[in-house]
ROTI-905214 format. One record per residue: residue number from 1; residue in one letter; chain; x, y, z of N, C-alpha, C in turn. Coordinates in nm, 4 decimals. Layout:
N
NUM | A | A | X | Y | Z | X | Y | Z | X | Y | Z .
...
END
This chain:
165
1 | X | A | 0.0858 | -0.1180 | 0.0000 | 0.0000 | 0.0000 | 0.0000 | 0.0898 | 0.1234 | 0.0000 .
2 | X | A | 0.0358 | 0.2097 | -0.0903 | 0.1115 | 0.3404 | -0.0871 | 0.1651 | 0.4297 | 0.0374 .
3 | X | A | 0.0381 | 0.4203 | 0.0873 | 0.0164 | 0.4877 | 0.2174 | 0.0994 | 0.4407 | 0.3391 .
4 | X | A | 0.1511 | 0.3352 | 0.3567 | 0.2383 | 0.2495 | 0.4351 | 0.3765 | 0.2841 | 0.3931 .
5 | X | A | 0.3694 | 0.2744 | 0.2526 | 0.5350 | 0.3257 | 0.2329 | 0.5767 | 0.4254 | 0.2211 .
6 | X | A | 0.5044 | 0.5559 | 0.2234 | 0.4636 | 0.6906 | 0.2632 | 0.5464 | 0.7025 | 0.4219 .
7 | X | A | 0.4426 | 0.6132 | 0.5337 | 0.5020 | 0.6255 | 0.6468 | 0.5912 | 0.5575 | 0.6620 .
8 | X | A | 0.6649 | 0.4313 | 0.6303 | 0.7597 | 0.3988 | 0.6616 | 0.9127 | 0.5037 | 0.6026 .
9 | X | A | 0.8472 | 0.5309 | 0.5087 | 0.9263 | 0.6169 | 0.4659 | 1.0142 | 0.7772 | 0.5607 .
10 | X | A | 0.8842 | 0.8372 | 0.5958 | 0.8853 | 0.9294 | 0.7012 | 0.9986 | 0.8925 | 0.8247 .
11 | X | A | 0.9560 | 0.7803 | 0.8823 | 1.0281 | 0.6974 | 0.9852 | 1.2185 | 0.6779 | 0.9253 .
12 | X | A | 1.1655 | 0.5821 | 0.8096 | 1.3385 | 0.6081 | 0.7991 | 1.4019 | 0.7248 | 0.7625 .
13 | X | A | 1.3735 | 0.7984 | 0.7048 | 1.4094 | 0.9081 | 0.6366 | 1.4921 | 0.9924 | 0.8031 .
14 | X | A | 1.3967 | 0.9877 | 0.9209 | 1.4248 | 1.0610 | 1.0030 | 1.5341 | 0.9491 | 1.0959 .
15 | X | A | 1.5253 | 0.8315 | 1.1121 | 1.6200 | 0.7441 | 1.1292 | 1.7537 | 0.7624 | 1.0348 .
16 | X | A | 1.7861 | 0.7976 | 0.9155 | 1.8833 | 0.7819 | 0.8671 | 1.9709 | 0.9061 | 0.9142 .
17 | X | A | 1.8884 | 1.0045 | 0.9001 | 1.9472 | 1.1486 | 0.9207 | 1.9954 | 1.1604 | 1.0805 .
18 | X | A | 1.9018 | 1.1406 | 1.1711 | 1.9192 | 1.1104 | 1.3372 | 2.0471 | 1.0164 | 1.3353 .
19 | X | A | 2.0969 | 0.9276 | 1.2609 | 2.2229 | 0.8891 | 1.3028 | 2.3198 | 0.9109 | 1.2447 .
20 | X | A | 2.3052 | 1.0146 | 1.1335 | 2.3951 | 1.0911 | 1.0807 | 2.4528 | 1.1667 | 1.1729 .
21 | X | A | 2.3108 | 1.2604 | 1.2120 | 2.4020 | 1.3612 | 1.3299 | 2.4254 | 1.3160 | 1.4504 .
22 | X | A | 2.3442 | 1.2518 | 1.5089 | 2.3449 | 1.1720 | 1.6717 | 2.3373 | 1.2750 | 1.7399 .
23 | X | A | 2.4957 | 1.2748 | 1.8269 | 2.5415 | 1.3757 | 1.8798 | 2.6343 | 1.4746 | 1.8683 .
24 | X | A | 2.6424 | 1.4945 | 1.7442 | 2.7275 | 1.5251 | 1.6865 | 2.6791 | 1.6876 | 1.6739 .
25 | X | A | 2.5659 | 1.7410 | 1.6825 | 2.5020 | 1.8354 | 1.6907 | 2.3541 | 1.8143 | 1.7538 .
26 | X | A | 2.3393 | 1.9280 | 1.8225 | 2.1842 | 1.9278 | 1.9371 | 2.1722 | 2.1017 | 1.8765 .
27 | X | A | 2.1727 | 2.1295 | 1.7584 | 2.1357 | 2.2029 | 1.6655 | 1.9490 | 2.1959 | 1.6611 .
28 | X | A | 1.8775 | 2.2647 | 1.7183 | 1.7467 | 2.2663 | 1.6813 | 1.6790 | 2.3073 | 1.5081 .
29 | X | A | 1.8188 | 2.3800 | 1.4640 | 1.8198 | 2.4190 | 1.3064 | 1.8690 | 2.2749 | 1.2326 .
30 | X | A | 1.8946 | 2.1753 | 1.2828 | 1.9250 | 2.0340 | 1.2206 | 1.7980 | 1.9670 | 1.3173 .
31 | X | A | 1.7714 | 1.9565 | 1.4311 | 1.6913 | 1.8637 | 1.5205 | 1.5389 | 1.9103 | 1.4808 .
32 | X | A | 1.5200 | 1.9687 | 1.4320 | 1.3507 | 2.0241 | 1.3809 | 1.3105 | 1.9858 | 1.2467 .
33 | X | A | 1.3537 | 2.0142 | 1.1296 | 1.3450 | 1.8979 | 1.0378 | 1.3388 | 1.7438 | 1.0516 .
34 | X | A | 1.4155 | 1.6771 | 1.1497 | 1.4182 | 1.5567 | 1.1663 | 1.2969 | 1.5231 | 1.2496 .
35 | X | A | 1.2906 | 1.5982 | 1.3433 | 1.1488 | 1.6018 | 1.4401 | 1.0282 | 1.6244 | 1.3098 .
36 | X | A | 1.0353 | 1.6799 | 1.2836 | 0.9240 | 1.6906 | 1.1790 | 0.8893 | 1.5565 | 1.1042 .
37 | X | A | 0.9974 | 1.4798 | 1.0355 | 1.0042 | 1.3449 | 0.9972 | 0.9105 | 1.2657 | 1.0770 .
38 | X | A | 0.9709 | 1.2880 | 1.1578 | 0.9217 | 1.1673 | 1.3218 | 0.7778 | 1.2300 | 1.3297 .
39 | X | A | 0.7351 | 1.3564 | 1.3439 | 0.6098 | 1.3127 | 1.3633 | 0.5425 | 1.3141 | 1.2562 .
40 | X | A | 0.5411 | 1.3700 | 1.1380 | 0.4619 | 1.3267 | 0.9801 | 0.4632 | 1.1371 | 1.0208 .
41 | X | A | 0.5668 | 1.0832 | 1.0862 | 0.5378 | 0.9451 | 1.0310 | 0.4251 | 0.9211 | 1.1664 .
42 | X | A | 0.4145 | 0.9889 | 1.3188 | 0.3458 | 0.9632 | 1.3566 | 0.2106 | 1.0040 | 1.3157 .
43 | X | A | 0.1703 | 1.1128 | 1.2778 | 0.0610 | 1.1346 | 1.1785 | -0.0262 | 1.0126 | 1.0985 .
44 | X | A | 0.0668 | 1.0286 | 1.0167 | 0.0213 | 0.8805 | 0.9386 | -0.0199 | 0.7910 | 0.9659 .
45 | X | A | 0.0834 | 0.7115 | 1.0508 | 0.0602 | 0.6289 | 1.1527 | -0.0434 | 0.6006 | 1.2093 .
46 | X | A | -0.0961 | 0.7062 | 1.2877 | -0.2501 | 0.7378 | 1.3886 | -0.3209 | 0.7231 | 1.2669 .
47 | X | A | -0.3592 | 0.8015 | 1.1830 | -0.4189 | 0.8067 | 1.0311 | -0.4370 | 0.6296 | 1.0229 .
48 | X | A | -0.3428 | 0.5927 | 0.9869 | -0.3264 | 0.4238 | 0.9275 | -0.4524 | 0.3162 | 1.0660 .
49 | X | A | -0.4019 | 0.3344 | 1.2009 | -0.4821 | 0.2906 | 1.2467 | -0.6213 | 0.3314 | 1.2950 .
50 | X | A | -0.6554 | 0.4641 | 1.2831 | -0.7952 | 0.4868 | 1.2249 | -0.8391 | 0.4021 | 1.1467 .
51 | X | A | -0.7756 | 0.3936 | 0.9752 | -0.8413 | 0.3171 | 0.8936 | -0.7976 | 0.2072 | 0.9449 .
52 | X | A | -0.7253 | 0.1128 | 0.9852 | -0.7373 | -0.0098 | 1.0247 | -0.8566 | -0.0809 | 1.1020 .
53 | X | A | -0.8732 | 0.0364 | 1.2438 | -0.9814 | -0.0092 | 1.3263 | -1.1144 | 0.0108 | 1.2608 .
54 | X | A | -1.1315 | 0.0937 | 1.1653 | -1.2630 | 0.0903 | 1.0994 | -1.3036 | -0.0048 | 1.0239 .
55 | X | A | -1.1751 | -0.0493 | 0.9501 | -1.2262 | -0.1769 | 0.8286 | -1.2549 | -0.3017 | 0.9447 .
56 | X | A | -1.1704 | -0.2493 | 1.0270 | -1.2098 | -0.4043 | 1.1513 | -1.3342 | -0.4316 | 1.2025 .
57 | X | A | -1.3935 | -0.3261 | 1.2496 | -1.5389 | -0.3057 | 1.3197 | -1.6384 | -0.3048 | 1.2311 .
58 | X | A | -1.7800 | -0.3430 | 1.2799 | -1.8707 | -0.3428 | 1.1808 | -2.0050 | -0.2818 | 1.2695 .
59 | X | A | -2.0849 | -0.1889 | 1.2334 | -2.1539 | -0.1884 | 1.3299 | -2.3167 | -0.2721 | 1.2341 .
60 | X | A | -2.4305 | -0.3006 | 1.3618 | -2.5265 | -0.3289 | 1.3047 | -2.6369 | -0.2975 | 1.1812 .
61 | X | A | -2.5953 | -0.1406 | 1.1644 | -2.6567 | -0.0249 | 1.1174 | -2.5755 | -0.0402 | 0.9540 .
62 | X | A | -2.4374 | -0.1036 | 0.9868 | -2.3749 | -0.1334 | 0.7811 | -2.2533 | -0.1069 | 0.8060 .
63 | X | A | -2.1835 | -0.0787 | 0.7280 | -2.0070 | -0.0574 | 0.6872 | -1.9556 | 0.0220 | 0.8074 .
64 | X | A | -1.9252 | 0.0114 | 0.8425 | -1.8498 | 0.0731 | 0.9535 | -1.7127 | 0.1520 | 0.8948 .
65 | X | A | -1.6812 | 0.0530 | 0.8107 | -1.5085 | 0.1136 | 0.7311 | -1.5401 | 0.2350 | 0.6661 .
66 | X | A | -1.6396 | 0.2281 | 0.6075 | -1.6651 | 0.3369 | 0.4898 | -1.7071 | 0.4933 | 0.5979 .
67 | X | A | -1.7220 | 0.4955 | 0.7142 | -1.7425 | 0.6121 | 0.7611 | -1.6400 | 0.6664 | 0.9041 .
68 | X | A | -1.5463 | 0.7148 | 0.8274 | -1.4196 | 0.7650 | 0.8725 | -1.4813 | 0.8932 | 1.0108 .
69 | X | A | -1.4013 | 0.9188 | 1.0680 | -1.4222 | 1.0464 | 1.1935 | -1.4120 | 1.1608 | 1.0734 .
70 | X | A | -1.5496 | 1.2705 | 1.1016 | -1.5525 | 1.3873 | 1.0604 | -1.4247 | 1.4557 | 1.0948 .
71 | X | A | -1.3723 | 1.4899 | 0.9677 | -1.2648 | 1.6066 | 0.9647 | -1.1321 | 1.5067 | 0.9972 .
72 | X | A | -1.1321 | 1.4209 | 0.9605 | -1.0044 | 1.3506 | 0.9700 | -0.9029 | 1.3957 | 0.8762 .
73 | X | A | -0.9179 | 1.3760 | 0.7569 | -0.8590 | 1.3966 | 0.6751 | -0.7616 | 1.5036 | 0.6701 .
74 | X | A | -0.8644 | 1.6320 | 0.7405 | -0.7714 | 1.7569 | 0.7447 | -0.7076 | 1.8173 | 0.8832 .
75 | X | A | -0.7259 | 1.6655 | 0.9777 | -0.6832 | 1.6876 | 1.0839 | -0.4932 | 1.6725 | 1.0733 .
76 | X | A | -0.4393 | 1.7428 | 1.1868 | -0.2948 | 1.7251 | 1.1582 | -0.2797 | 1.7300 | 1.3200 .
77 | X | A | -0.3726 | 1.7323 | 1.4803 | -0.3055 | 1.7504 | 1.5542 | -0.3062 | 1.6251 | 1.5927 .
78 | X | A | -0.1909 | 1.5775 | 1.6463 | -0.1836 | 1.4061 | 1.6901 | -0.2809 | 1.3819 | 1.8108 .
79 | X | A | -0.2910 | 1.4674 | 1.9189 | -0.4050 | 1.4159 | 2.0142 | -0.5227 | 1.4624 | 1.9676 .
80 | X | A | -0.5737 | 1.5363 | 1.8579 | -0.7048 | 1.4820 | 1.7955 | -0.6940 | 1.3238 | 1.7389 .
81 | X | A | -0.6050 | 1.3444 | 1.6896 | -0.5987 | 1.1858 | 1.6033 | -0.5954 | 1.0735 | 1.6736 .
82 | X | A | -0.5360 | 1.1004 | 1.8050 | -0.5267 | 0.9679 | 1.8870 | -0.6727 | 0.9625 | 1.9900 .
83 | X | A | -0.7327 | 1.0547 | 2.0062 | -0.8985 | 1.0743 | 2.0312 | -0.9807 | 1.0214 | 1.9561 .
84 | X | A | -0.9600 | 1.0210 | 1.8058 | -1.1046 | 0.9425 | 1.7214 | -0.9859 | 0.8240 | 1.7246 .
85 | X | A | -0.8969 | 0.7967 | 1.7836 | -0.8988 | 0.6415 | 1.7331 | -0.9246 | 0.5453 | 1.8594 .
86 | X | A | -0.9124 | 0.6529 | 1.9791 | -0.9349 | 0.5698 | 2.1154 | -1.0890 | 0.5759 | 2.1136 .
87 | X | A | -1.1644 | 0.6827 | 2.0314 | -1.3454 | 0.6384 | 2.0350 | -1.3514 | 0.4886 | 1.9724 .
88 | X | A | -1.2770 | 0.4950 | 1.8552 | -1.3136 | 0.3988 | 1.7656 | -1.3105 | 0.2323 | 1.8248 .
89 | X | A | -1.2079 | 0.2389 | 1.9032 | -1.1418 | 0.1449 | 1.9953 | -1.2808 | 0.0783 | 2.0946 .
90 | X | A | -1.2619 | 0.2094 | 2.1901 | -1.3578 | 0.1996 | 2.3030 | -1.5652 | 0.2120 | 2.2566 .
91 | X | A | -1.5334 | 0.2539 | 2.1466 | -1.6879 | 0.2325 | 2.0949 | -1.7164 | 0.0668 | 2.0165 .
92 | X | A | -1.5628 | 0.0178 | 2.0260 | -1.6432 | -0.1078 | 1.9668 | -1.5712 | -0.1897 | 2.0878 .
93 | X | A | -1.5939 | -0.1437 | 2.1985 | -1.5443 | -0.2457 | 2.3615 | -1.4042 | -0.3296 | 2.3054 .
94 | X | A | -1.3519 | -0.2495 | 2.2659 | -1.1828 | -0.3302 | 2.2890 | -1.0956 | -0.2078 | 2.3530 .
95 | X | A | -1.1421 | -0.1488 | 2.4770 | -1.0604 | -0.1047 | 2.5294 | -0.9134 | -0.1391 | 2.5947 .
96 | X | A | -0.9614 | -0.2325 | 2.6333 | -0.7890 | -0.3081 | 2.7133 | -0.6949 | -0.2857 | 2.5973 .
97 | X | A | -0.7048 | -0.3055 | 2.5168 | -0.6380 | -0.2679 | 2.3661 | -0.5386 | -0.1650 | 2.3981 .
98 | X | A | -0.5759 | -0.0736 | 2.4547 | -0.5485 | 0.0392 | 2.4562 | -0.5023 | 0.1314 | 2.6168 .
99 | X | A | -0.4921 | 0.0322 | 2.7242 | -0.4971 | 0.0301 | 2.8632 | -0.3924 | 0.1021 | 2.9228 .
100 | X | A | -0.2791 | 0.0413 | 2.8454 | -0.1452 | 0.0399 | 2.8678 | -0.0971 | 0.1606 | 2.7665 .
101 | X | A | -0.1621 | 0.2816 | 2.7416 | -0.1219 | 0.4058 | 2.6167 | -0.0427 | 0.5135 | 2.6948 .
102 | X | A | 0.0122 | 0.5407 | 2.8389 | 0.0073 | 0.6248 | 2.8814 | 0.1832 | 0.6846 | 2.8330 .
103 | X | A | 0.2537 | 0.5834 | 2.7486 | 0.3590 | 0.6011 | 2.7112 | 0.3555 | 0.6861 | 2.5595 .
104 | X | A | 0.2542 | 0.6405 | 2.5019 | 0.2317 | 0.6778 | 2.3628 | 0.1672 | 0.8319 | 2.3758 .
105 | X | A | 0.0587 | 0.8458 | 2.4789 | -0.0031 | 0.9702 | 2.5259 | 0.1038 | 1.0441 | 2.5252 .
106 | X | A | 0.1849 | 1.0409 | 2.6542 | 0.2850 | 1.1074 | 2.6478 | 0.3732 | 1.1973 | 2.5400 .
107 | X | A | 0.3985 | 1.1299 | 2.4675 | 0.4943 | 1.1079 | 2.3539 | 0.4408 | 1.1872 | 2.2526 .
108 | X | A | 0.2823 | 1.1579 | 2.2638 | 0.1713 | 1.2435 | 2.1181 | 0.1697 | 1.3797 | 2.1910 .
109 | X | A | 0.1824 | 1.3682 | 2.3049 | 0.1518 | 1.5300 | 2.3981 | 0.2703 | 1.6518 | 2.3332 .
110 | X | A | 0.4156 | 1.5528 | 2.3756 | 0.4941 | 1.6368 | 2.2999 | 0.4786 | 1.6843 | 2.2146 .
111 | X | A | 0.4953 | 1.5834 | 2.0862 | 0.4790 | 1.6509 | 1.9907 | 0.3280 | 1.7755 | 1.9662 .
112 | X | A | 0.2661 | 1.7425 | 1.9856 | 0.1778 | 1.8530 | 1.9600 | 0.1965 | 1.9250 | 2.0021 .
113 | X | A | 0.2526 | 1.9507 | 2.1439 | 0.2903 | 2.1039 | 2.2101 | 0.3862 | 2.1455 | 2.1256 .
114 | X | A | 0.4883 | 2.0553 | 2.0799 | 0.5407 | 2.1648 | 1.9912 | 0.5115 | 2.1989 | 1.8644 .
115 | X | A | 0.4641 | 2.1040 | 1.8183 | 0.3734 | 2.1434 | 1.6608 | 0.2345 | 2.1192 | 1.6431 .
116 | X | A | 0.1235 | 2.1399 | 1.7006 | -0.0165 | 2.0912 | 1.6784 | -0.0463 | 2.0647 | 1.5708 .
117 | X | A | -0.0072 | 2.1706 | 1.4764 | -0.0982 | 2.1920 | 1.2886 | 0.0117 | 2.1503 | 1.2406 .
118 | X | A | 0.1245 | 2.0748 | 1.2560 | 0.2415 | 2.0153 | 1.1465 | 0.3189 | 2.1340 | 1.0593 .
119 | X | A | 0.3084 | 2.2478 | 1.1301 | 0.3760 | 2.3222 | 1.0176 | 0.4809 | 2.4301 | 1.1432 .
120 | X | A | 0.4624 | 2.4097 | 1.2368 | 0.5890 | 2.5015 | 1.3445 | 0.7351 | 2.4499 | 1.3048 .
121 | X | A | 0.7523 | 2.3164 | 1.2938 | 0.8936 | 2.2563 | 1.2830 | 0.8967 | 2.2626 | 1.0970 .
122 | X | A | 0.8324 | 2.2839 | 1.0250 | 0.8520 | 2.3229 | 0.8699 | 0.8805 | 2.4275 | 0.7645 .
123 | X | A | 0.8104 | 2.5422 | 0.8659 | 0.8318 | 2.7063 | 0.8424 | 0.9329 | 2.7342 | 0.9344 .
124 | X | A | 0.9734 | 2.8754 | 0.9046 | 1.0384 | 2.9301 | 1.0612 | 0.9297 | 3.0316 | 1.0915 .
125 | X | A | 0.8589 | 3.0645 | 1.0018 | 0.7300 | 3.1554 | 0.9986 | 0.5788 | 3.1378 | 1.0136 .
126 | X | A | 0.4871 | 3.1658 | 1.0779 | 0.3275 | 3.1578 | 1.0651 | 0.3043 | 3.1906 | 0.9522 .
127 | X | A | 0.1851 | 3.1974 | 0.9159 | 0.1061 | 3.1922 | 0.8079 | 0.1270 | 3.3859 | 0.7733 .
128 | X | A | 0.1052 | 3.4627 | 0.8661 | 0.1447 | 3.5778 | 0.8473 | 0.2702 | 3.6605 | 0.8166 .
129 | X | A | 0.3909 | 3.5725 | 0.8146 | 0.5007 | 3.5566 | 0.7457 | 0.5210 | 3.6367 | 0.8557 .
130 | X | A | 0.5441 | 3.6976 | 0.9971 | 0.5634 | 3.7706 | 1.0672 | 0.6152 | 3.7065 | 1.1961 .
131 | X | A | 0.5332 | 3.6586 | 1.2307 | 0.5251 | 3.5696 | 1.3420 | 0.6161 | 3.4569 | 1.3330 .
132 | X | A | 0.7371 | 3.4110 | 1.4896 | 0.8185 | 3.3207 | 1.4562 | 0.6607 | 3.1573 | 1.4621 .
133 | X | A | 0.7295 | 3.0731 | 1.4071 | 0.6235 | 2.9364 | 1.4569 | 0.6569 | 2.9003 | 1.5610 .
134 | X | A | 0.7984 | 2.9113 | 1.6547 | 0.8169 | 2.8163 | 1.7495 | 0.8067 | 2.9500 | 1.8425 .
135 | X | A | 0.7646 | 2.9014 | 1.9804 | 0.7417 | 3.0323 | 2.0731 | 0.9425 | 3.0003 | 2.1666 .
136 | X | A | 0.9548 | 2.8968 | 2.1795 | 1.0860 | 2.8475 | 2.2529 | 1.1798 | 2.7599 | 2.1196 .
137 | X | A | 1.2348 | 2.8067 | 2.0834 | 1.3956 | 2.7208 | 2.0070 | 1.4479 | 2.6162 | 2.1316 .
138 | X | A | 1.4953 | 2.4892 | 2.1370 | 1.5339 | 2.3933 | 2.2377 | 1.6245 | 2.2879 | 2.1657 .
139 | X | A | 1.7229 | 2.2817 | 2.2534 | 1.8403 | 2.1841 | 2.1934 | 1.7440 | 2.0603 | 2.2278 .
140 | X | A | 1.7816 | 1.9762 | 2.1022 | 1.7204 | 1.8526 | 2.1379 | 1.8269 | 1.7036 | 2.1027 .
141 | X | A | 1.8379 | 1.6475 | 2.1851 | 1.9042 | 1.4900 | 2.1877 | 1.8764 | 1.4290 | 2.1001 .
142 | X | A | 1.9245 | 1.3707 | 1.9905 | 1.9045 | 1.2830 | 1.8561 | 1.8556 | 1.1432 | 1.8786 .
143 | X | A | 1.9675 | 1.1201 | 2.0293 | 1.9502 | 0.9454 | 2.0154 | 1.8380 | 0.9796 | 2.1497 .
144 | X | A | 1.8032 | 1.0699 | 2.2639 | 1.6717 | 0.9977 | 2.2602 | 1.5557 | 1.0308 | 2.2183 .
145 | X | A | 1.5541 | 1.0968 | 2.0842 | 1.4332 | 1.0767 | 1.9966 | 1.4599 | 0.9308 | 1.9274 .
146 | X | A | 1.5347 | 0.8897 | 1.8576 | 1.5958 | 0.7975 | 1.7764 | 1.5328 | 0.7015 | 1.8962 .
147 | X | A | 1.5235 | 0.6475 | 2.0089 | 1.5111 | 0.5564 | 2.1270 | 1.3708 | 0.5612 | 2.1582 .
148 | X | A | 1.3394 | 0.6920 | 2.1811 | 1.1835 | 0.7030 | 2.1741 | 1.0827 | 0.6577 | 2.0688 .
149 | X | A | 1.1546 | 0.7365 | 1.9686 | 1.0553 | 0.6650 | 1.8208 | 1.0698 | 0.5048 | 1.7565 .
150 | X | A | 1.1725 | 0.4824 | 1.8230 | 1.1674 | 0.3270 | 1.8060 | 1.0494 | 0.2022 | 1.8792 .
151 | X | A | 1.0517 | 0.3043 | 2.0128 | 0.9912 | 0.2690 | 2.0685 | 0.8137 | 0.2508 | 2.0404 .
152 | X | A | 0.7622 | 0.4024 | 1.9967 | 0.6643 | 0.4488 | 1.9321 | 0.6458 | 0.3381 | 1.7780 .
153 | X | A | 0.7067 | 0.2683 | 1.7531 | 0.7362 | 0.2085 | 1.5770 | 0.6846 | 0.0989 | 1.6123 .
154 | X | A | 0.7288 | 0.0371 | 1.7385 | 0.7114 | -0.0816 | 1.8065 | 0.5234 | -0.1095 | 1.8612 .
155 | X | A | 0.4901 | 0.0087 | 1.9113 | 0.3914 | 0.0235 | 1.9253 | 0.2881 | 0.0117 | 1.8658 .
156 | X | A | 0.3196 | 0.0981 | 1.7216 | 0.2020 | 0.1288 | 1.6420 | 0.2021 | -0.0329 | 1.5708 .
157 | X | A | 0.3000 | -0.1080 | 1.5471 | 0.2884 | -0.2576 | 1.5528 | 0.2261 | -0.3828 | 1.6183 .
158 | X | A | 0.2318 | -0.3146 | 1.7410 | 0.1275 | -0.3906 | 1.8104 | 0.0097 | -0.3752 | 1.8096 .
159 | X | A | -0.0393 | -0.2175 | 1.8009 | -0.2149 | -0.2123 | 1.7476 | -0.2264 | -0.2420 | 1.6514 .
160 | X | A | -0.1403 | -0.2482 | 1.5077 | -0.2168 | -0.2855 | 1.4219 | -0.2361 | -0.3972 | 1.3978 .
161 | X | A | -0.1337 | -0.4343 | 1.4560 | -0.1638 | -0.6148 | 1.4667 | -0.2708 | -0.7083 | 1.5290 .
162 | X | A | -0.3498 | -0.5733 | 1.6093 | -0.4479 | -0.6431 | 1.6786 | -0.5607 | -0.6252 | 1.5474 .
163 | X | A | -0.5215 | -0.5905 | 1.4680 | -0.6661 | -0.5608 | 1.3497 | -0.6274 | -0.6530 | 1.2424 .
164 | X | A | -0.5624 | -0.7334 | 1.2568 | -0.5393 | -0.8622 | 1.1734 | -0.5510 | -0.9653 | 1.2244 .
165 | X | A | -0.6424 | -0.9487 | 1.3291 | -0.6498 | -1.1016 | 1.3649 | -0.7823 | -1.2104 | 1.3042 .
END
């Protein structure tokens, strides 16, 4: 599927570069592009198991797959995204599924505080070409994003795996 190699793509792309630099620089003008990587692939990702858990579920009423969360599509903040997928979850009683998230929560929190709409770590500018996007610049550690998102890779593997059974 396109869409899979889209995100895997995202993932390595920011894996290859993260061990280019490591530590070699904690450059936020090198560590923000790569962060950006990392979360476009978490994006997706959340995205991917939306549609996973939908084609999975069926409700009584007909297709369940065919009717995606309003405004998904043009959603970009990760804890919206991880909200219609914990409804989707917990509206069809497979919560335990999902019991053990408080690592992934975490992790989606970040990122959105620092980029909600996917475009703070892509511009250096708002939409008003005036305004910086980031309110704080912050040195950031390569390898433990690189450790974290591995971790996060691992994850999104295990939910989706629960939709192939």
């Amino acid at each position: 599927i396109a869409w899979d190699k889209y995100m895997d793509g995202y993932y390595e792309a920011g894996e290859l570069l993260a061990a280019v630099y490591h530590e070699e620089t904690t450059s936020p003008w090198v560590a923000y592009p790569i962060l950006f990587l990392y979360r476009h692939y978490l994006e997706l990702t959340l995205k991917s198991l939306i549609f996973e858990a939908r084609a999975s579920f069926k409700k009584p009423s007909g297709d369940y797959a065919s009717q995606l969360p309003n405004g998904m599509a043009n959603e970009h903040n990760l804890i919206k995204l991880w909200e219609m997928f914990v409804k989707i979850v917990a509206d069809n009683r497979r919560r335990p599924m999902i019991d053990d998230a408080a690592q992934t929560c975490r992790v989606l929190a970040q990122f959105t505080e620092l980029d909600p709409g996917s475009t703070n770590m892509r511009y250096g500018l708002q939409q008003d070409l005036v305004t910086p996007s980031l309110k704080t610049v912050r040195n950031v550690s390569l390898q433990n994003i690189r450790d974290l998102m591995a971790k996060m890779a691992t994850t999104s593997k295990t939910y989706s795996s629960a939709f192939s059974m």
